[in-house]
C-alpha positions, 0 to 999 in steps of 0.5 A: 500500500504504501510503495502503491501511494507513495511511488504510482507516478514515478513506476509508471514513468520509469515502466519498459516499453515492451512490459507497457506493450504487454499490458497494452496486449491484455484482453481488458476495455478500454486498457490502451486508453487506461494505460495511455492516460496513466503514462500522460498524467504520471508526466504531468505529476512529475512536472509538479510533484511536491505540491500538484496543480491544486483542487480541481486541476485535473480537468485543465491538466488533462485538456490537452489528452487527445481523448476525453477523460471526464476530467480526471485521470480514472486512478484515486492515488494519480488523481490526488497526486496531480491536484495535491502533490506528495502532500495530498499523497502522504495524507491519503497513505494515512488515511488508508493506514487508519482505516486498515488499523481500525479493521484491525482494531475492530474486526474481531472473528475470522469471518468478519476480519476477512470480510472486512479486508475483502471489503477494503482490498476491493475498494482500493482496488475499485477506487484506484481503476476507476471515478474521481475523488471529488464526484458527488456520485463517487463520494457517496460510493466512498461513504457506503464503502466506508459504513459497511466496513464500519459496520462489519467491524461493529457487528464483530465487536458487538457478537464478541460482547455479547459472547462473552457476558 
């Protein structure tokens, strides 16, 4: 997670041809387009990397893309990197490393603990190939992604409490 964060732009600028080549080969949608506009705003983050663009820059920073992005470049940790730079980066590895302390604080059971990581992988994973931060849509998306781990970590609290009264 942390190498994830910290590290995205830079992996992307420094990625061989023929590995970008292969990924390009993958049977996915719109995969050529993904990689293309990752290598592009990897560029544009590097140009400004310790403090990014500002809120809401993206859009104008990607104006230039030969296809439209929707104003955003579809991956959260490029995204914050652009408008926020390596602070808005280390702020969202904190938040990331919160949240996977609360799951370990709260989640109690090997179900409800594997659910709980299963939930939070999957929006990582979800959150990093697709939407943008500021969405209102996508931010809901974020607030129920959030609550059901909370709630999982809940419940596990409250079956571990009431078993052992």
């Amino acid at each position: 997670m942390v190498l994830y964060v910290l590290f995205l732009p830079l992996i992307w600028s420094v990625i061989p041809e023929g590995f970008i080549e292969n990924i390009r080969g993958l049977p996915l949608n719109n995969v050529n387009f993904r990689v293309d506009l990752y290598l592009y705003s990897s560029g544009i983050i590097l140009d400004r990397w310790l403090w990014g663009y500002g809120l809401g820059s993206a859009e104008q920073m990607l104006a230039s893309f030969p296809i439209p992005t929707g104003g955003h470049p579809h991956n959260i940790v490029l995204s914050i990197w652009m408008e926020m730079g390596v602070f808005g980066a280390i702020f969202l590895l904190w938040l990331f490393l919160r949240l996977a302390s609360y799951i370990d604080r709260h989640a109690s059971g090997e179900f409800r603990l594997s659910s709980a990581w299963a939930m939070f992988i999957a929006g990582i994973l979800i959150f990093s190939f697709s939407f943008d931060f500021w969405d209102p849509i996508v931010s809901l998306t974020y607030g129920m992604w959030l609550s059901m781990i909370a709630l999982v970590c809940q419940q596990s609290g409250n079956s571990t409490s009431m078993q052992s009264s």
